[in-house]
C-alpha positions, 0 to 999 in steps of 0.5 A: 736779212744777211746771209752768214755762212758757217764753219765747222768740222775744221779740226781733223781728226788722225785718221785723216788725210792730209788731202781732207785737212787741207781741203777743210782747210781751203773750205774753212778759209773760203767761207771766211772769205765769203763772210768777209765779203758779205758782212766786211768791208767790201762793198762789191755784191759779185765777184768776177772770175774767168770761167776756166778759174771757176771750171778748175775750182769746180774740179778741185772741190770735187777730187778733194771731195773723192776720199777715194780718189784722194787715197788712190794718189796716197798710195801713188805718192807712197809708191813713188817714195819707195821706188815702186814704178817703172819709168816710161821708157822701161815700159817703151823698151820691153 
């Protein structure tokens, strides 16, 4: 019996950042992927990845999955727009 994986949740709501848009975005687009893998064209039963590529998808799947991780760089970012920060060589000088 094949293996079909689902997709659901992709339209986000506003209360949403764009961080969880985008991550169930990549989420919806790999698991698209993956169908097209398992029941598409392709033929190949495995893909091969270097382990560094895996370790670093590993790692965005959990900081996108962090939501408050993901509203900490919010912040930052918003901080970083409005010029609330101190350049690293303020912080040598004083």
């Amino acid at each position: 019996m094949p293996l079909t994986l689902v997709a659901s949740g992709v339209a986000a709501p506003d209360a949403e950042s764009g961080y969880q848009i985008r991550f169930k975005w990549f989420k919806y687009q790999l698991i698209i992927a993956m169908n097209e893998l398992l029941h598409g064209e392709h033929r190949a039963r495995w893909i091969t990845i270097s382990n560094d590529e895996y370790e670093g998808m590993k790692s965005t799947i959990e900081v996108l999955s962090d939501n408050e991780l993901l509203r900490q760089i919010q912040e930052s970012r918003e901080d970083y727009r409005r010029g609330r920060f101190k350049k690293l060589s303020e912080l040598i000088d004083s």
